[in-house]
N, C-alpha and C positions, 0 to 999 in steps of 0.2 A: 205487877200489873197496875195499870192507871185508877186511882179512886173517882167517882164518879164528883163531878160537882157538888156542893151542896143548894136542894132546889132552890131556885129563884137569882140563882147569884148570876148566871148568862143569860143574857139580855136575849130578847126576841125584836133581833134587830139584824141588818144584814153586818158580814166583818170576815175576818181567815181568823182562822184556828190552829194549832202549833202543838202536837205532840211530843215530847220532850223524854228522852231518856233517866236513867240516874246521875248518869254526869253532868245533865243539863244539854245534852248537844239534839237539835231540832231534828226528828226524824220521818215526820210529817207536819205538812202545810195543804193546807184546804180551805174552802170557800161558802159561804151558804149566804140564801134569803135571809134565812130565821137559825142564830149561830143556837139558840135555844133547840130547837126540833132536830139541828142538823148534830149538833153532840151528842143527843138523846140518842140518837141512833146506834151510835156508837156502844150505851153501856146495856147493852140487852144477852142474852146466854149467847156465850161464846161458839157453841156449835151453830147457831143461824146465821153467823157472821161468814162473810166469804173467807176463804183460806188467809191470804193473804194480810185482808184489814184485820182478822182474828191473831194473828202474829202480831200486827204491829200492837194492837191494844195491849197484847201480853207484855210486848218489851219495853213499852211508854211508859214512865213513872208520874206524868206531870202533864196537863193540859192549859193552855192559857190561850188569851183569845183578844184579837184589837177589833174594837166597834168603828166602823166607818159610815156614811151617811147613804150607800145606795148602793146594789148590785153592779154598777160597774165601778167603782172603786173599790170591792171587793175582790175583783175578778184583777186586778191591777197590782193589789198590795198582796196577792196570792203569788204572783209571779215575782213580785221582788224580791218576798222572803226565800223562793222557792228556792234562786237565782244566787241570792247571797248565802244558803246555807246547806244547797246542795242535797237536802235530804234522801236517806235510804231506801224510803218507804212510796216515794216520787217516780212518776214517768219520768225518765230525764231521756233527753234526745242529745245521740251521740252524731256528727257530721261524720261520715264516712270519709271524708276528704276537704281539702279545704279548696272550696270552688274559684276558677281564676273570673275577673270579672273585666270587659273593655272600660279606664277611667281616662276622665278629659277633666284636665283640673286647670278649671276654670277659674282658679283664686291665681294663679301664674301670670306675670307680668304678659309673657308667650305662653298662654295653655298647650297642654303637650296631649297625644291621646297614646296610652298607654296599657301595658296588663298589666291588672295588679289581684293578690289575693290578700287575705287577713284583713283587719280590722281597717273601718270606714274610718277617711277622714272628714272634715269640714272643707268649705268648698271646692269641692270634687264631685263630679255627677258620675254615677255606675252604670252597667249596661253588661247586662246577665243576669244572673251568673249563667257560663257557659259548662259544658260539659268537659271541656278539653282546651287548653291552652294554645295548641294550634288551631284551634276554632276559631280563636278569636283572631290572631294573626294573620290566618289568610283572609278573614273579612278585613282586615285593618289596613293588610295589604291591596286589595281592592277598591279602599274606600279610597286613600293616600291619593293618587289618579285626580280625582275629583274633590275632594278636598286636602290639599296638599298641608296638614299643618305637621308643626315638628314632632319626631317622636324621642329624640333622642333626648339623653341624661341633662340635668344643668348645668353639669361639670364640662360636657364636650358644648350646650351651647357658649356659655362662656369662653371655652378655649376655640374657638371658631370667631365669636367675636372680636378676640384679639388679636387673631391672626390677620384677618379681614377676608378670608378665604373657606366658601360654602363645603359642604361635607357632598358626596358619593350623588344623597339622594334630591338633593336641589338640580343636578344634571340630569338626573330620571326623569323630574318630574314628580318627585313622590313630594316634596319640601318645598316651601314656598320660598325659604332663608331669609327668616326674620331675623338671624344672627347677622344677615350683613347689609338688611334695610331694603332686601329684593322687595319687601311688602309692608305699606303704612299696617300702621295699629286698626287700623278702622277699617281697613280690608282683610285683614288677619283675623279681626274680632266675628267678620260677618263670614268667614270660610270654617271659622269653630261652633258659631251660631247653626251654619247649615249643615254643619257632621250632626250636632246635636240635635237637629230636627231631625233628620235623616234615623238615628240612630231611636228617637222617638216614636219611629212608625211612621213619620210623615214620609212616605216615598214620593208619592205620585209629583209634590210641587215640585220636589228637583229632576225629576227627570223631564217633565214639560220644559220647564226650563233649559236643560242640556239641550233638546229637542230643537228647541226655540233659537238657539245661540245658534245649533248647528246649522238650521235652515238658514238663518241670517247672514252664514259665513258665505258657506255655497252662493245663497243668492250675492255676495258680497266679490265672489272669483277668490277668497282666502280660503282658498284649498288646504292650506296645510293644518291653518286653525281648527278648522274643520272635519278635518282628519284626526287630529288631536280629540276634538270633543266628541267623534265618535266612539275613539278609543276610550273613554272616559263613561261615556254612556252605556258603552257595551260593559264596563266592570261593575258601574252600580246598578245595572239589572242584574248581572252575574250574584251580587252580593244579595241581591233582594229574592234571587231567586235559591237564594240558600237559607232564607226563613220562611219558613213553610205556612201558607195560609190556612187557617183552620177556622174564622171565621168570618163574620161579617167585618168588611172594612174598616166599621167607627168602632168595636166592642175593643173595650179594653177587659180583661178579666185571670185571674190567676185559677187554675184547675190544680184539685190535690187529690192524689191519689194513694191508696193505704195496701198493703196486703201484709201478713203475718199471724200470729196464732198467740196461744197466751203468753208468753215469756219474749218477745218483741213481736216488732213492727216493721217494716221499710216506709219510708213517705216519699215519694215523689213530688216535685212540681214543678209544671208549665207556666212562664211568665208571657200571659197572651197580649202584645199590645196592638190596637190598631189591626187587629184580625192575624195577626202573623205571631207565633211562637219565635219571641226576642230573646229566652233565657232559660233555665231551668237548674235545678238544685234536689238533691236525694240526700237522705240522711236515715240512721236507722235508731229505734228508741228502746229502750228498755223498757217493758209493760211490769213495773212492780207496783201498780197498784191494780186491784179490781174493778177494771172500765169497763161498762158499756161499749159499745161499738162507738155510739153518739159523742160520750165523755173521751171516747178517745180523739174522734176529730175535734171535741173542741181546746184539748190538750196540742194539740197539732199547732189549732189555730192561735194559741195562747204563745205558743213558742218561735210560731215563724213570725206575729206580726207584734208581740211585744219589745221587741226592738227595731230601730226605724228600718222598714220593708226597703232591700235594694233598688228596687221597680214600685216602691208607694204603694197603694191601695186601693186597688182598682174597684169599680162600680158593683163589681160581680166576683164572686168568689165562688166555684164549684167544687162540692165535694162530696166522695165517695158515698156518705151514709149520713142520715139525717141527724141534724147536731143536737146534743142534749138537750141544750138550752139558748134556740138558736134567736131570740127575741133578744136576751141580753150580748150576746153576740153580736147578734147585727148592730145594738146601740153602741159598743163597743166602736167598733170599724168604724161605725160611722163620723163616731166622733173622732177618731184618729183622721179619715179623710175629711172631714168639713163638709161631705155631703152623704145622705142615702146610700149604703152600703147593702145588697142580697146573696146571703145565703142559700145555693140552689141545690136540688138533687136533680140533675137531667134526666130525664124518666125516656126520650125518644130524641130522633133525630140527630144533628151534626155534630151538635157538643153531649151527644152522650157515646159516640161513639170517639169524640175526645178523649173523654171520661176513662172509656175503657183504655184505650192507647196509654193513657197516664198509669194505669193500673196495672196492665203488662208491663212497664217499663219499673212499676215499683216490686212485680215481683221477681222479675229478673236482678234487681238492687239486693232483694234477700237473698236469693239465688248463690249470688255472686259472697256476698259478707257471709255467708254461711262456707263457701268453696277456701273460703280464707283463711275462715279456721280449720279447716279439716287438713289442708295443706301443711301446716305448720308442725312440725316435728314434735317439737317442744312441747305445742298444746295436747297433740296425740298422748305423749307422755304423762302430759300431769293427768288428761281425764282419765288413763289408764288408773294413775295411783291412786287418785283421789276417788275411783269409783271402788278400787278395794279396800280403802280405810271407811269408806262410808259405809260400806254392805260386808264389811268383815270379812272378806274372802279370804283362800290361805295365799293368792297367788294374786299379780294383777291379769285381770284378763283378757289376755293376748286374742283369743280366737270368743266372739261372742255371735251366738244365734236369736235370732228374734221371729215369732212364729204369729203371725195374725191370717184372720176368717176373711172372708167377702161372700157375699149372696146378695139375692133380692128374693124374699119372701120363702128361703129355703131352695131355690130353685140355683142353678149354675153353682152350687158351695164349693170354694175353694178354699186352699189352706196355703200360705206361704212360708219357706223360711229363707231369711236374709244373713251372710255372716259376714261379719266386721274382723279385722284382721288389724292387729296394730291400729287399730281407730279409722281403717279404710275399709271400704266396702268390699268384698272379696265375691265378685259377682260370677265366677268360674264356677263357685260353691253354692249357690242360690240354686235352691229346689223347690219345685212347685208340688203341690197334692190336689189333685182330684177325690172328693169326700165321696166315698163308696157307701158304707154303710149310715148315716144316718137321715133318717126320713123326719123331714119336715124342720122347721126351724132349732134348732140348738147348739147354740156356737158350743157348748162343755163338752157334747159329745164329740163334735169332729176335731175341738181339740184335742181330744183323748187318743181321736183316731192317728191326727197327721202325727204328735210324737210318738207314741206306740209305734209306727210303721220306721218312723227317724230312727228312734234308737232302738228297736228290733235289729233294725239295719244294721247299724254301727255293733252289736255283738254276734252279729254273725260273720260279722267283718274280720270284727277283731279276734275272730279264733280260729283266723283263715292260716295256717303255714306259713313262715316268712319264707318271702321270694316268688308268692303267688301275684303279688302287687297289690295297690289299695283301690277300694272302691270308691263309690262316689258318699258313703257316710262312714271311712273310717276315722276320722278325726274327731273325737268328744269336744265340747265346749268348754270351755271353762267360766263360762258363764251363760246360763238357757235363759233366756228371756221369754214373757209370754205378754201379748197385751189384753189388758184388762186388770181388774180386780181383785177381790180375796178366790172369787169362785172359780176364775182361771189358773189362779197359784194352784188351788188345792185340787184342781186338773192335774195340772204338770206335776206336783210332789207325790200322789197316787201313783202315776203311768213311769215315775223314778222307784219308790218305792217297788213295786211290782216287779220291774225288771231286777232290782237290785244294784239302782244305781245311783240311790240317796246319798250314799255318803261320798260319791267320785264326782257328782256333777251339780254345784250351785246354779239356785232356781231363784229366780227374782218375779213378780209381776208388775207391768208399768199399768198405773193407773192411767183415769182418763185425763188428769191433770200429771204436767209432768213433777211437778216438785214430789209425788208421792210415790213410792214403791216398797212394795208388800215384799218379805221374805217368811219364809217358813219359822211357824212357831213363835212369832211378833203379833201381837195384835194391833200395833201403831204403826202406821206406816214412818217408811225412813223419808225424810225431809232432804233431800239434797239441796247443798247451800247454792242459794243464787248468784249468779255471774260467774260459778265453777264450770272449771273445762268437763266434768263430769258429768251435768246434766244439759250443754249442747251435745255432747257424744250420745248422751242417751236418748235425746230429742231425733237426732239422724236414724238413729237407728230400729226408733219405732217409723218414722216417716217412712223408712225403706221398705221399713215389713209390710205397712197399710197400703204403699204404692205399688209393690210387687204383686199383694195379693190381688188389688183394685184392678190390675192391668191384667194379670189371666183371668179374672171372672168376666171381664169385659171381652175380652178373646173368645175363649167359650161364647157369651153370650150371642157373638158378631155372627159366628160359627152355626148356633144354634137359629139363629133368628133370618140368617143369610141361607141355611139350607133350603136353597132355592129346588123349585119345580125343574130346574135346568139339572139336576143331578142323577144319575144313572143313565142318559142318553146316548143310545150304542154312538161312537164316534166322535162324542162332546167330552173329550177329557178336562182335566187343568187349563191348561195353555190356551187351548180355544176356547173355552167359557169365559176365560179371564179378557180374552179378547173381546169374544163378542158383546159382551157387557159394556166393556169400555168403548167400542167405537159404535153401539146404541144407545149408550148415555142411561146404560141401568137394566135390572130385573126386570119395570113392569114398559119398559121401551120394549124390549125380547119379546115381551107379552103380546105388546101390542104389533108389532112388526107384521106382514103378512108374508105368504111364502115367496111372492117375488123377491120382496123386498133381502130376507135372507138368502136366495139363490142368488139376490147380486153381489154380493160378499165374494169376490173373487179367490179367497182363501179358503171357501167354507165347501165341502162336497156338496153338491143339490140330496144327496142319498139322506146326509145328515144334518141338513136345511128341513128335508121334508119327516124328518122321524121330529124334530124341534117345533115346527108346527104343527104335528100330531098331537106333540105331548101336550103341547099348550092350549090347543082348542077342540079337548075332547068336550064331546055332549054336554 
């Protein structure tokens, strides 16, 4: 473990800091005002420390620290180090994919506009990033029409030049054929000029413009010019109307949006220019350090715009949750843009329901990077092994159950269990409980109840005759899961004990964080290693249980709270309530309806119109 400084020797001055292993390799990088007050924190009892920062202090041998002259060059040589040393103990943001981007490289004798992905070059302007490679193609394809510049290789313009003979797309129309002098330099320069304004957000001048020419033909009797620059104007409205306006015309501004839990993130974002959504880019982070909400966007923001922004840096930057330290942030940006940069949280209106669209679209990015791992064969595999070498099982466990609570205030208590089968959800086998016995809030008793009743089950199952067939609990777990704490383990090892089935069926509890889980007779919880396929498995598998439960207590509750006045109504079964509800637009529509109003219901008897406004407007 790291020795603390000796007092006075760290400066109370701003600078990054570097915790250092025994072999010397960097395993933390960090930032402060004052690197004095900001390490001080660090050496205090290891139990007040977050899980995580309390790990890292353990495995530090060494702290060292560079003094710089202000909070934004702190925040600057945070990210270098971070950058060039990769550390363990670091958010690090992984790209789910490598984004395709529309480039026009403008440093080309003939600029070409083109798709490209991976690293930026110099003289080349970008435009995205998009979602999908064909995205951008069919706008490129669109734009071509109207600005006809080349797109092909230098190897084919060259060989085109020599031939003295234009390629395919100068006959379309898509090519202007600067390979064979169809077009001066200086009208080639000004049809790459107008993509790139175009492509800038500037719509409106070039279509006035097309507008302009085309009126001018017509008034002119050049019909077919004219027809030409309809066809041309019909594609870049087409084009224009495939970036979706989301704000005010002049706002330029990039929106980021976050969702995920403690062990990652998904980030989104929206590149808004000129009021139109020009781009966007998703990537998903590792959360291995202890953030804030705030500290995480500004980890985000540290990561998207410390290298040069593909779309700059727009006036306005929107994000999900107020930034830790958003004063040095914004001096930051600003200075990277040359003017005034704000940090917003949109609290109402157009752009916060941006906000949210960005934020659906970021939890669908986890959604999906979590469907990916689950998919994979292989990883199924190792979290299988790697979760019996971690919890000492005698077996890996092939068939696991995971058992969590839902209520509100005691009221609707349910119980779920979820089983995982080869690292997949086995949703055939998922069973719900309704808590019968216990009165008033205590999740230990109805956990007592739901497995009691589970594996009650499964031995009266299992001492059923062969060839009677199986129930719906005769398969034992090879691994019970519970969620919560010590006081749930020692739920479930009780209701094991009891039956007699302590020594056949391993009991684990998930805490409320996942790196920890409690086994019987441990008084430490087991630490499951970070980035191991064993604790995304374990992470699905408590999600399963809490969302399973969450969704029948929520049933129940619809059920209890929906037990409308319209129930027991001679003649008003199912079908017709479900009706009349939906073509009244609700419960207290029925309420209010009068009895003509239900006798006009051509479906409905008058016998049982008139027993409906009885029941509704008694005394």
């Amino acid at each position: 473990m790291v020795e603390r400084p000796p007092p006075g020797s760290i400066p109370d001055a701003p600078g990054s800091y570097q915790f250092k292993d025994s072999r010397g390799r960097v395993i933390y990088v960090g930032k402060a005002r004052s690197l004095r007050q900001r390490l001080s924190s660090y050496f205090q009892n290891p139990s007040s420390l977050p899980p995580r920062t309390a790990q890292m202090v353990e495995t530090a041998e060494s702290v060292e620290w560079i003094q710089v002259r202000n909070d934004v060059e702190a925040l600057m040589l945070e990210y270098s180090l971070i950058k060039q040393h990769q550390p363990r103990f670091n958010v690090r943001l992984r790209d789910d994919k490598s984004y395709p981007f529309l480039a026009v490289t403008l440093d080309d004798d003939w600029p070409r506009a083109m798709v490209m992905r991976g690293r930026k070059r110099k003289g080349t302007r970008y435009f995205g990033p998009y979602a999908h490679a064909y995205a951008i193609r069919e706008t490129l394809d669109l734009l071509l029409r109207t600005f006809p510049v080349r797109t092909c290789s230098d190897n084919k313009l060259l060989r085109h030049q020599r031939s003295g003979r234009p390629c395919l797309l100068f006959h379309i129309e898509k090519c202007s054929g600067p390979c064979v002098g169809e077009v001066s330099e200086e009208d080639y320069d000004r049809l790459v000029a107008e993509l790139v304004e175009f492509l800038d957000g500037e719509t409106d001048p070039v279509i006035r413009r097309l507008e302009e020419e085309m009126a001018a033909a017509a008034a002119d009797l050049e019909f077919e010019r004219a027809a030409r620059l309809r066809d041309r104007l019909a594609a870049v409205r087409k084009a224009v109307e495939k970036q979706q306006m989301v704000a005010d015309r002049a706002e330029d501004l990039d929106v980021i949006g976050l969702a995920g839990d403690e062990l990652e993130a998904s980030v989104q974002v929206f590149y808004v220019r000129r009021g139109r959504v020009v781009g966007r880019k998703g990537f998903v982070l590792d959360r291995s350090e202890d953030l804030s909400s705030g500290e995480l966007v500004d980890r985000v923001l540290e990561g998207l715009y410390s290298e040069e922004p593909p779309m700059g840096v727009p006036k306005q930057v929107l994000v999900c949750e107020e930034s830790a330290d958003r004063a040095l942030h914004e001096a930051w940006l600003s200075g990277l843009r040359g003017s005034k940069v704000t940090l917003r949280v949109p609290r109402r209106g157009d752009k916060r329901a941006l906000l949210e669209t960005v934020v659906e679209n970021a939890k669908e990015g986890l959604a999906r990077h979590r469907l990916r791992r689950a998919a994979d064969h292989n990883s199924r595999a190792r979290a299988l092994n790697e979760l019996q070498k971690a919890l000492g099982l005698p077996e890996a466990p092939l068939r696991i159950e995971c058992y969590d609570m839902s209520h509100i205030q005691g009221s609707d208590y349910v119980g779920s269990m979820v089983v995982f089968e080869d690292g997949l959800p086995r949703k055939s086998d998922y069973r719900r409980f309704k808590i019968r016995g216990v009165a008033g809030n205590d999740d230990f008793a109805a956990m007592e109840e739901v497995l009691s009743r589970r594996l009650s089950a499964y031995l009266t199952e299992r001492e059923r005759p062969v060839g009677e067939g199986s129930g719906r609990f005769s398969y034992p777990p090879q691994l019970l899961l519970v969620d919560g704490g010590k006081g749930q383990l020692g739920v479930a090892v009780r209701v094991l004990e009891e039956l007699g089935l302590d020594e056949e069926i391993p009991v684990a509890a998930l805490a409320k964080r996942f790196e920890e889980v409690y086994l019987p007779g441990r008084e430490e919880p087991v630490r499951i290693p970070r980035q191991s396929e064993a604790l995304y498995l374990l992470q699905r598998v408590r999600d399963e249980a809490h969302r399973f439960a969450v969704s029948y207590h929520r049933e129940l509750r619809g059920k209890r709270m929906t037990a409308s006045v319209l129930d027991g109504i001679p003649g008003l079964g199912p079908a017709r309530k479900k009706r009349l509800v939906k073509e009244l637009g609700g419960v207290n529509a029925v309420k209010r309806a009068s009895l003509e109003e239900l006798q006009g219901l051509s479906w409905l008897p008058d016998r049982v119109a008139e027993a409906i406004h009885e029941r509704l407007h008694r005394g």
